[in-house]
MARMIZA-197911 format. One record per atom (N, C-alpha, C): x, y, z; atom name; residue in one letter; residue number from 0. Coordinates in Angstrom, 2 decimals. Atoms other than C-alpha are relative to their C-alpha. Last residue first. Layout:
<rs>
r x->X; y->Y; z->Z; seke->CA; zanu->A; pati->NUM $
...
</rs>
This chain:
<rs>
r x->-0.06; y->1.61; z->-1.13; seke->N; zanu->X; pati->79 $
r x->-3.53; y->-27.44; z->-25.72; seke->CA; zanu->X; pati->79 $
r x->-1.42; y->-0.40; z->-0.21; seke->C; zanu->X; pati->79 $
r x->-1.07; y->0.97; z->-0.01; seke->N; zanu->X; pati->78 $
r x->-2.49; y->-24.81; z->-28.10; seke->CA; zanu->X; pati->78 $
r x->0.23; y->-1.16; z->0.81; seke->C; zanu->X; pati->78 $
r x->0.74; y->1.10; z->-0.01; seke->N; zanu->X; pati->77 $
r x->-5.43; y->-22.59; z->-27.80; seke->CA; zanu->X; pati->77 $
r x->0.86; y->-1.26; z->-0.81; seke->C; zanu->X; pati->77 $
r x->-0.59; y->-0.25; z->1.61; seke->N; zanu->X; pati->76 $
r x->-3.72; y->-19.17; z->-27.81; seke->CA; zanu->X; pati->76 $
r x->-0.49; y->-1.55; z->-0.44; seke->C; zanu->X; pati->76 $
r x->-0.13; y->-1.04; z->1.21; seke->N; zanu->X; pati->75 $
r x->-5.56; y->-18.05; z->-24.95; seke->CA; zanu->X; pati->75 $
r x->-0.12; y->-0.18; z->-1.31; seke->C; zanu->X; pati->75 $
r x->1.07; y->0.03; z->0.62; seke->N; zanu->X; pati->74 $
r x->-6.01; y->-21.80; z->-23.20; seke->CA; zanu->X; pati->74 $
r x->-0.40; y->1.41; z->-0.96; seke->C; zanu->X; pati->74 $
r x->-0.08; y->0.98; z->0.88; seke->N; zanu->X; pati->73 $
r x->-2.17; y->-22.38; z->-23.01; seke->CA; zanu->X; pati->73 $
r x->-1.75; y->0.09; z->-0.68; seke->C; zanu->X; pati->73 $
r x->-0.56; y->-0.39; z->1.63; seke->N; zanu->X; pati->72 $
r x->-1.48; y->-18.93; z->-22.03; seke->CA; zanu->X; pati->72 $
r x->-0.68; y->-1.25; z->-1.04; seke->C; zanu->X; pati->72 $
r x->-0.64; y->1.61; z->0.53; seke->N; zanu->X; pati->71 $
r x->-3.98; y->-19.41; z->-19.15; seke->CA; zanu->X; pati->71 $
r x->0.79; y->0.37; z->-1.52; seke->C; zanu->X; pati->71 $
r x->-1.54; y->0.00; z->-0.20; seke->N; zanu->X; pati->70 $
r x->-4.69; y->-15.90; z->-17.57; seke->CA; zanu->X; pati->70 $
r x->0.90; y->-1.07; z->-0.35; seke->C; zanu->X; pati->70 $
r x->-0.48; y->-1.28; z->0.59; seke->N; zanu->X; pati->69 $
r x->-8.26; y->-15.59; z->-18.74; seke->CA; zanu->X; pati->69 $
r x->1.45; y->0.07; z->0.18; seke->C; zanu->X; pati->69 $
r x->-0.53; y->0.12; z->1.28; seke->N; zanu->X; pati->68 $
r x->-8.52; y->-19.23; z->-17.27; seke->CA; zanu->X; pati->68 $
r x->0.52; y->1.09; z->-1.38; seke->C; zanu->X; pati->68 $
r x->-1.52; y->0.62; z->0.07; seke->N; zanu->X; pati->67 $
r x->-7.44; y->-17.93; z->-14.15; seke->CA; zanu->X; pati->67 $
r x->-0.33; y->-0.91; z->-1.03; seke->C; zanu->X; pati->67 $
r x->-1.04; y->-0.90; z->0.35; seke->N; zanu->X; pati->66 $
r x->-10.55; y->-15.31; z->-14.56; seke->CA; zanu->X; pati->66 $
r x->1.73; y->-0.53; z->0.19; seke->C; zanu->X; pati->66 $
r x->-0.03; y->-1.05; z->1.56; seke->N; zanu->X; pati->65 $
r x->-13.00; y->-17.56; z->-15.77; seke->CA; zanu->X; pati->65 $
r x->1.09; y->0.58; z->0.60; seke->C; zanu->X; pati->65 $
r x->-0.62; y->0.84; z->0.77; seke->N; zanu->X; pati->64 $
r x->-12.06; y->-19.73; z->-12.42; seke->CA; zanu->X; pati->64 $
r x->-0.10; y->0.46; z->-1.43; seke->C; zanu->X; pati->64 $
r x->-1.51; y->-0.20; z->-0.59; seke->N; zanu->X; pati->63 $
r x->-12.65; y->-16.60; z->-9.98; seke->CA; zanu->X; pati->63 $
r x->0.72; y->-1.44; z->-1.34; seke->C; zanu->X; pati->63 $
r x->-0.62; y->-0.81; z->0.40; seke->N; zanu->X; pati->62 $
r x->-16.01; y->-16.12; z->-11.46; seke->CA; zanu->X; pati->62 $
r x->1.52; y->0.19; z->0.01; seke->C; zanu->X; pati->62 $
r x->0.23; y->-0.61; z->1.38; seke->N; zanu->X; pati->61 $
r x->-17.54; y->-19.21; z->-11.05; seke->CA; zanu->X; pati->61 $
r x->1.04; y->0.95; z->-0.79; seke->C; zanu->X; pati->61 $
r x->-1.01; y->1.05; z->0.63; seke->N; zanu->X; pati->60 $
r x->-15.86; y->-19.97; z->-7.92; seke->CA; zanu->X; pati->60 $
r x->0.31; y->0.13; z->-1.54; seke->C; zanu->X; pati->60 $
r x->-1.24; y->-0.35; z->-0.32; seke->N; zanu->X; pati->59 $
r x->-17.65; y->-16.30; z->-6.72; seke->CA; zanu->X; pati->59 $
r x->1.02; y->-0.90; z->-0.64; seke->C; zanu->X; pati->59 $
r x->0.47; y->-0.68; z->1.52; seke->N; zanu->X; pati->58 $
r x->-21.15; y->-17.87; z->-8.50; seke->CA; zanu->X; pati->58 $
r x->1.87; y->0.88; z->0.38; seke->C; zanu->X; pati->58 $
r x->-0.33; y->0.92; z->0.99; seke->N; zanu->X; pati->57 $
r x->-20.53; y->-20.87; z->-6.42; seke->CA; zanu->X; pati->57 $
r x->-0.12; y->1.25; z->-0.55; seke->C; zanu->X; pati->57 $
r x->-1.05; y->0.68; z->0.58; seke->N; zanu->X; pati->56 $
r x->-20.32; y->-19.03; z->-3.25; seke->CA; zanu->X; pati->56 $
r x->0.61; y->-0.82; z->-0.95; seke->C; zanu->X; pati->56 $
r x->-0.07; y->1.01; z->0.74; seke->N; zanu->X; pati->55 $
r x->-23.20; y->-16.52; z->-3.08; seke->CA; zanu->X; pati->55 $
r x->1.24; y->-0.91; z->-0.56; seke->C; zanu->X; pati->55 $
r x->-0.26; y->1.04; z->-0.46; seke->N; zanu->X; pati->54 $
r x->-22.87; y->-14.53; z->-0.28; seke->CA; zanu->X; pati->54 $
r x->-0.17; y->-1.64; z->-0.57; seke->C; zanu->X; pati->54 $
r x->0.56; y->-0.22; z->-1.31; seke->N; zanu->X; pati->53 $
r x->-23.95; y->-11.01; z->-1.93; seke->CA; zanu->X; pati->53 $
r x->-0.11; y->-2.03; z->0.50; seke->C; zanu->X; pati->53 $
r x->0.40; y->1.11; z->0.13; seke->N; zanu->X; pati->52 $
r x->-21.54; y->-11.94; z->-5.20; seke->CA; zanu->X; pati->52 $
r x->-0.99; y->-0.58; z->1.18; seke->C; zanu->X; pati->52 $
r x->0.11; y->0.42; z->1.26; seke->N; zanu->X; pati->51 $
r x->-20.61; y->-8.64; z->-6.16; seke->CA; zanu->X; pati->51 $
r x->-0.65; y->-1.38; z->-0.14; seke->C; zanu->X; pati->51 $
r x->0.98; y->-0.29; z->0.77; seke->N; zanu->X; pati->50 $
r x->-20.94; y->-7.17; z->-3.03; seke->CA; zanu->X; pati->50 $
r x->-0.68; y->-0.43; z->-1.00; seke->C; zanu->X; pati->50 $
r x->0.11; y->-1.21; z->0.46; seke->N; zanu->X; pati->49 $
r x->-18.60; y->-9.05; z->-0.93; seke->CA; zanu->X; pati->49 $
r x->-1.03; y->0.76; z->-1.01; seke->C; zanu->X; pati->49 $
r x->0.43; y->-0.80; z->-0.55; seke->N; zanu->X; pati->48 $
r x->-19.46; y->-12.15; z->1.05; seke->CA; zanu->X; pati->48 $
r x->0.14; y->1.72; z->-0.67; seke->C; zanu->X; pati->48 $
r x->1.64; y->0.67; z->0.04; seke->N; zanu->X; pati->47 $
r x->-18.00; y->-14.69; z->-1.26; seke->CA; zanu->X; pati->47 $
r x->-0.87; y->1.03; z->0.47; seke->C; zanu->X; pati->47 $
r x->0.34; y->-1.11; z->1.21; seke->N; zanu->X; pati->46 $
r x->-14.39; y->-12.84; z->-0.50; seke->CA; zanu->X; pati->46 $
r x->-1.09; y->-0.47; z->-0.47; seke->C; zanu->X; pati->46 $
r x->-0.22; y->0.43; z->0.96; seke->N; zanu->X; pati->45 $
r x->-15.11; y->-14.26; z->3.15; seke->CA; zanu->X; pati->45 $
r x->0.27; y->0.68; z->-1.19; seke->C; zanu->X; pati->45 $
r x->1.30; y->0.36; z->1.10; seke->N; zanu->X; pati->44 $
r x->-15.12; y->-11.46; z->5.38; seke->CA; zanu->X; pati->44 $
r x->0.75; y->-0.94; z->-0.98; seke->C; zanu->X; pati->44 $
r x->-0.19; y->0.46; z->1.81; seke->N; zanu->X; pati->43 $
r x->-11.70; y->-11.14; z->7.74; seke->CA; zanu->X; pati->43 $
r x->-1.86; y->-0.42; z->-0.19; seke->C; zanu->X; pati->43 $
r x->0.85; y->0.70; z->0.65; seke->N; zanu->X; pati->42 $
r x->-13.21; y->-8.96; z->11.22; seke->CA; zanu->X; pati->42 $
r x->0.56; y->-0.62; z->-1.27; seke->C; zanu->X; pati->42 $
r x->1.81; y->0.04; z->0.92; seke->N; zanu->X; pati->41 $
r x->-11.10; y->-5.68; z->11.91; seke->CA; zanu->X; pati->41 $
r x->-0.49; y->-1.79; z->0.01; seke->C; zanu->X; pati->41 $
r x->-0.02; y->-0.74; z->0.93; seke->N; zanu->X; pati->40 $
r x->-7.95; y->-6.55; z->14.33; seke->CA; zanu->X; pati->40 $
r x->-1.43; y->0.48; z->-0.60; seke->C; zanu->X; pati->40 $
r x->0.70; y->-1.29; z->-0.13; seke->N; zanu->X; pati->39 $
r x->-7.80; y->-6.55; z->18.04; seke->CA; zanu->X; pati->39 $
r x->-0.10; y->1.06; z->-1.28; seke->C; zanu->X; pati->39 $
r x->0.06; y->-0.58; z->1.15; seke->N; zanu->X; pati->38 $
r x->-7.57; y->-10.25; z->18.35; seke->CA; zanu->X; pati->38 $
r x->-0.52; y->1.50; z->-0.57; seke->C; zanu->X; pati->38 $
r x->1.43; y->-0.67; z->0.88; seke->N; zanu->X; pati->37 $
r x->-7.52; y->-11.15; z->21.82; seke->CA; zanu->X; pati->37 $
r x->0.58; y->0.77; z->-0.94; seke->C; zanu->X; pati->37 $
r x->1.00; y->1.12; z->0.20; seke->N; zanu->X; pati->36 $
r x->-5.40; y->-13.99; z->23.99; seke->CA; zanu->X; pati->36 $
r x->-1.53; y->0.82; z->-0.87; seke->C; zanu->X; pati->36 $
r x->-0.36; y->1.06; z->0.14; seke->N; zanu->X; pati->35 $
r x->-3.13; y->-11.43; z->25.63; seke->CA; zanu->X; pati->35 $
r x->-1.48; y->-0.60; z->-0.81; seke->C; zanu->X; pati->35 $
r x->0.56; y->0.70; z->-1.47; seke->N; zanu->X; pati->34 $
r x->-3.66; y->-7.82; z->25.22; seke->CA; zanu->X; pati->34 $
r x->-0.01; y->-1.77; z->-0.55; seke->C; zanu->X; pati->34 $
r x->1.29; y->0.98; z->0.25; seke->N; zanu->X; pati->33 $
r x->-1.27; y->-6.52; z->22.73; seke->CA; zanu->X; pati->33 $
r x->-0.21; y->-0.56; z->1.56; seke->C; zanu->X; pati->33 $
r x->0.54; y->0.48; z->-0.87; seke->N; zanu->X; pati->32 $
r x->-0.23; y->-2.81; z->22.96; seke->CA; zanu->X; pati->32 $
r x->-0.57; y->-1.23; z->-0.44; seke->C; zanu->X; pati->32 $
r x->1.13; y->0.49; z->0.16; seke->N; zanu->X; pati->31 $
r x->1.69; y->-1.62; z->20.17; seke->CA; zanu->X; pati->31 $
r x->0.01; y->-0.56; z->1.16; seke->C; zanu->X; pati->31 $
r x->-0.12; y->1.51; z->-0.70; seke->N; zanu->X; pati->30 $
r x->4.58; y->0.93; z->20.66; seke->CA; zanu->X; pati->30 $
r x->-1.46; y->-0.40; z->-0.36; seke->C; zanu->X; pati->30 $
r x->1.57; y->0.77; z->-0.18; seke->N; zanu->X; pati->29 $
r x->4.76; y->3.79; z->17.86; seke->CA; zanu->X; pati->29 $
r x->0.65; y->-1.24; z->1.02; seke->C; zanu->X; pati->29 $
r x->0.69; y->1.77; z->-0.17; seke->N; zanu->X; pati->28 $
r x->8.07; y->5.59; z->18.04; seke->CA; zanu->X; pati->28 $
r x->-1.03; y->-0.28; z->0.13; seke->C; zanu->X; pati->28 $
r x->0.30; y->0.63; z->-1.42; seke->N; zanu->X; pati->27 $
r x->7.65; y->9.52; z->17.77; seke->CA; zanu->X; pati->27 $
r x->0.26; y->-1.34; z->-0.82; seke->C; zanu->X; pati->27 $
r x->0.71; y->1.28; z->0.32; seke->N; zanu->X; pati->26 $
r x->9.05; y->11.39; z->14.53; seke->CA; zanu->X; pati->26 $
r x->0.09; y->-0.58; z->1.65; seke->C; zanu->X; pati->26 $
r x->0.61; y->0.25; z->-0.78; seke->N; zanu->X; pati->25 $
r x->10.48; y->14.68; z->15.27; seke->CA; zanu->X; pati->25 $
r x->-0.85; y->-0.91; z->0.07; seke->C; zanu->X; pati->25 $
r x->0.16; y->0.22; z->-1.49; seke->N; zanu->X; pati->24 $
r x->13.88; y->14.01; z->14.41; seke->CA; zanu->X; pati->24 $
r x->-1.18; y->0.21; z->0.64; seke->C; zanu->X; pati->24 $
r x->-0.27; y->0.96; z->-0.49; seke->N; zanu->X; pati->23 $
r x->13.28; y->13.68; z->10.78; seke->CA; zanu->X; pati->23 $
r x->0.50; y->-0.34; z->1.82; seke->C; zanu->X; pati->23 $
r x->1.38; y->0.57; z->0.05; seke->N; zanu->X; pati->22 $
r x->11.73; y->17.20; z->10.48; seke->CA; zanu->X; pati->22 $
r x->0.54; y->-1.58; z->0.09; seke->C; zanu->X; pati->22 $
r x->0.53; y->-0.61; z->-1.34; seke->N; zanu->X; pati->21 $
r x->15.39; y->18.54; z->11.98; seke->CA; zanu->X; pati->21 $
r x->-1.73; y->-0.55; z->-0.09; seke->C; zanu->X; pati->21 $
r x->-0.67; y->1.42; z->-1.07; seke->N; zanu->X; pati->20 $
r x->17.08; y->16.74; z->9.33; seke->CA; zanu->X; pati->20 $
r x->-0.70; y->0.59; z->1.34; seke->C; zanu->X; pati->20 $
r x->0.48; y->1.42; z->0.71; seke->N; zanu->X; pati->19 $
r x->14.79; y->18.50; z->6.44; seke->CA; zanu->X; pati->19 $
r x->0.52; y->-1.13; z->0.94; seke->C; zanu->X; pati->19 $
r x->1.82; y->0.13; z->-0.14; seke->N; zanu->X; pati->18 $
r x->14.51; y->21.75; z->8.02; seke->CA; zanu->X; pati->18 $
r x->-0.25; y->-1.43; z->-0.12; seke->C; zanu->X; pati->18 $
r x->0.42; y->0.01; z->-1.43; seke->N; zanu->X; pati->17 $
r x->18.43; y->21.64; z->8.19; seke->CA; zanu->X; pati->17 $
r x->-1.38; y->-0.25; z->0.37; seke->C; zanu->X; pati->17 $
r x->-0.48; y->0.78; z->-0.64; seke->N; zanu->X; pati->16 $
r x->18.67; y->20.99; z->4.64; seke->CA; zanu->X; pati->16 $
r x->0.04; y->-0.13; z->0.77; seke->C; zanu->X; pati->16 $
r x->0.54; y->0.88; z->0.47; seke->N; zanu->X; pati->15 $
r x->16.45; y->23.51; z->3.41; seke->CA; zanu->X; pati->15 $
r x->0.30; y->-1.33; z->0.24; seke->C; zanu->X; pati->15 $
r x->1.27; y->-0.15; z->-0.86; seke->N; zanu->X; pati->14 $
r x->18.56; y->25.95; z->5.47; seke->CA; zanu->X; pati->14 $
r x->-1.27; y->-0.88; z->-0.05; seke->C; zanu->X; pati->14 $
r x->-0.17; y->0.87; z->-1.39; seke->N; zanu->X; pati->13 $
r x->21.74; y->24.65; z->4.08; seke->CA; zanu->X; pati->13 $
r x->-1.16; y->0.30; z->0.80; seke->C; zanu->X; pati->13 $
r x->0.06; y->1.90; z->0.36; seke->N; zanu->X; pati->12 $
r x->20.03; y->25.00; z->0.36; seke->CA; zanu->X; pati->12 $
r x->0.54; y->-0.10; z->1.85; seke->C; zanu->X; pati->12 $
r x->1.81; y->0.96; z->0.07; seke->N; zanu->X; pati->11 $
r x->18.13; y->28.64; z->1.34; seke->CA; zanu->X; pati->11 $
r x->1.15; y->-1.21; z->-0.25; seke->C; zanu->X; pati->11 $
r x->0.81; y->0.03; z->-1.23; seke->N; zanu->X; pati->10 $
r x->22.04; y->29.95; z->2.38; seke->CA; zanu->X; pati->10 $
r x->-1.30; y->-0.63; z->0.11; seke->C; zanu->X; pati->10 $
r x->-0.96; y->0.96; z->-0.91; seke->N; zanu->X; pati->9 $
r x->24.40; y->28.28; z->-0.35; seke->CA; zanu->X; pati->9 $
r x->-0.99; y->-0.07; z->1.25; seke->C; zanu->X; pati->9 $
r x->0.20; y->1.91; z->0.68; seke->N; zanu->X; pati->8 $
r x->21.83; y->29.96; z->-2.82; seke->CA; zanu->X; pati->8 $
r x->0.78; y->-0.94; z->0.77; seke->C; zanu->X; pati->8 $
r x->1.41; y->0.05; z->-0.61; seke->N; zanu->X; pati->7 $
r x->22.09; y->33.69; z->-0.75; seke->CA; zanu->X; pati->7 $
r x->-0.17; y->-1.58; z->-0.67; seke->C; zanu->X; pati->7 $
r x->-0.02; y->-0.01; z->-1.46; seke->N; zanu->X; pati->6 $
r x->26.19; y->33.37; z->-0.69; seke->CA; zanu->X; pati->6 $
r x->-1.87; y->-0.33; z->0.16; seke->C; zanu->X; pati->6 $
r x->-0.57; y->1.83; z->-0.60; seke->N; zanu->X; pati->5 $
r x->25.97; y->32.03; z->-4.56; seke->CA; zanu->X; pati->5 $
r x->-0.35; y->-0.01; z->1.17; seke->C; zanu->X; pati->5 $
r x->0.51; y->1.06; z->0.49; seke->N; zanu->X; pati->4 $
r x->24.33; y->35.16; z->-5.44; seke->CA; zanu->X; pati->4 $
r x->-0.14; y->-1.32; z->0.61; seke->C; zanu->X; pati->4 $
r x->1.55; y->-0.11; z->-1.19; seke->N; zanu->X; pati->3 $
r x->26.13; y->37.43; z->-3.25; seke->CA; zanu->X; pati->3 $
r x->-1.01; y->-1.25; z->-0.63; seke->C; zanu->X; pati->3 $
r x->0.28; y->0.17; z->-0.96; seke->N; zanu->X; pati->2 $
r x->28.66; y->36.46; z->-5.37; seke->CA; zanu->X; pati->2 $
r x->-0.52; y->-0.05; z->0.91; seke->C; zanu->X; pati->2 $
r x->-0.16; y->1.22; z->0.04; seke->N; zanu->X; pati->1 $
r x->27.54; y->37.01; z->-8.32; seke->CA; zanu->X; pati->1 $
r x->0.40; y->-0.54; z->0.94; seke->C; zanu->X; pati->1 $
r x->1.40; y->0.37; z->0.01; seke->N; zanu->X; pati->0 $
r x->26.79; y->40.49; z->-7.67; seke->CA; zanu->X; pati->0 $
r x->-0.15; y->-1.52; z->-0.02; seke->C; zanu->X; pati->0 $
</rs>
């Protein structure tokens, strides 16, 4: 009985293994097409432009310099 065992557990693992090298062969190559002299990505948005700060650019500086002084060890622990 134990044998048969093993024989059916030898059989699902090489079969599980074959599935598994046989799903790596059907992968296609991607080629990209570029057309010369055009950018065919999305649009970059300022980060100014995002919701939080509807195109207000001092209140973005604002915010962006609180948060690299939030990351200042020296101004944390207030040793400077």
């Amino acid at each position: 009985m134990r044998i048969r065992f093993l024989g059916l557990a030898a059989a699902s693992t090489s079969l599980t293994l074959m599935a598994l090298l046989l799903a790596g062969c059907g992968e296609k190559p991607t080629v990209t097409v570029y057309k010369q002299g055009q950018y065919q990505g999305k649009p970059d948005n300022q980060p100014w432009e995002s919701q939080p700060f509807n195109n207000n650019k001092a209140d973005w500086e604002k915010s962006i310099r609180a948060r690299n002084n939030g990351q200042n060890e020296y101004l944390r622990t207030g040793t400077q």
